[in-house]
C-alpha positions in Angstrom: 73.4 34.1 21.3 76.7 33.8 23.2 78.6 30.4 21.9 80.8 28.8 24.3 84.0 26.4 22.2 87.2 24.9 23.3 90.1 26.2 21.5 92.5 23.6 20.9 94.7 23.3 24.5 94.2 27.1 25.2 90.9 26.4 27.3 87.6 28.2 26.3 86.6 31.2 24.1 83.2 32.5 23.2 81.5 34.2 20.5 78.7 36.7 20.3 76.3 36.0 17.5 74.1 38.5 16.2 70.2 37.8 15.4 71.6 36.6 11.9 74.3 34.4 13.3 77.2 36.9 12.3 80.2 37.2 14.3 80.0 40.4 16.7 82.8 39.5 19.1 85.3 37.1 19.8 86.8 36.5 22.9 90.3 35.8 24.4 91.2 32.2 25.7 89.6 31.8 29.3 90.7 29.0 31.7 87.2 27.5 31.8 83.7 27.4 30.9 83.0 29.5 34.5 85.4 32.3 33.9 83.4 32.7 30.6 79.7 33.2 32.1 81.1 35.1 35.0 83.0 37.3 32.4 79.5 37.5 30.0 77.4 38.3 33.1 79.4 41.7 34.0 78.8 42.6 30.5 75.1 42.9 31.4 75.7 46.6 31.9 77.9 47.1 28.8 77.5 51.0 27.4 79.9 52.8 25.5 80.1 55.9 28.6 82.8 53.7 30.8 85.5 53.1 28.4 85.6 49.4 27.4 85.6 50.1 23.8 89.1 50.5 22.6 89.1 51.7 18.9 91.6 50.9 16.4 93.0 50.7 13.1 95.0 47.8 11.4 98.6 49.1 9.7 95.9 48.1 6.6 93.9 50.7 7.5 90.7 48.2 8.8 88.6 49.6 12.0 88.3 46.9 15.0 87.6 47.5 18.1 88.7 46.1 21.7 86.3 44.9 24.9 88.1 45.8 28.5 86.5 44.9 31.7 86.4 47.5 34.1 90.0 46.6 35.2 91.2 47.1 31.5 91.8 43.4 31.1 90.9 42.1 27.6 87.7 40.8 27.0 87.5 40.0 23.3 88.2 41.8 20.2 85.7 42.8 17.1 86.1 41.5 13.2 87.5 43.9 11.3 85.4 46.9 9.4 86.3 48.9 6.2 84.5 52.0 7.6 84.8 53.6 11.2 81.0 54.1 11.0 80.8 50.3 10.2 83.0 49.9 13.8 80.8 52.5 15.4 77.4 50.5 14.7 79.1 47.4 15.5 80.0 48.4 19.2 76.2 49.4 19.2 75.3 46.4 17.8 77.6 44.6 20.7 75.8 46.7 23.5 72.4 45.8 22.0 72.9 42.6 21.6 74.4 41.7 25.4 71.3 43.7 26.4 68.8 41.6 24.3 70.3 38.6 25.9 70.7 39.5 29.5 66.5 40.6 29.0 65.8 37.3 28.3 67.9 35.7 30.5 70.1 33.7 28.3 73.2 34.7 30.4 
């Protein structure tokens, strides 16, 4: 599920739910609710082959990781993980899940 919320006088920002309701991906402020489902629906074809995952670690030593569009602009940025193979099956769990709901046409 993709949720769509005004933040505060920044515009609009979405959310990526898993199955469970967890928190996969938050995004950047966008200007409007448009820019958002424009933005979600060239994710459609999100894989881990063209370089939109930007992986990094906190000065705490926590694993997060970046979404780019194909013009390296920031999408939205992961919570934070205590493992890099917790990061690693969360960008998996990002691409599945934009998959799942592009299938079912609930972009």
């Amino acid at each position: 599920m993709i949720e769509i919320k005004q933040i505060k006088d920044n515009g609009f920002g979405f959310s990526l739910k898993a199955e469970n309701g967890g928190n996969l991906l938050n995004s950047v402020p966008f200007a409007n609710k448009d820019e958002i489902k424009r933005t979600v629906r060239r994710l459609t074809n999100i894989d881990d082959t063209r370089n939109i995952f930007e992986r990094k670690t906190n000065h705490e030593g926590k694993f997060l990781f970046n979404v780019k569009d194909e013009n390296g602009k920031l999408i939205g940025h992961s919570e934070l993980y205590t493992s890099e193979a917790g990061m690693e099956n969360g960008i998996k769990n990002v691409i599945n899940r934009i998959s799942h709901i592009s299938n079912s046409g609930n972009l």
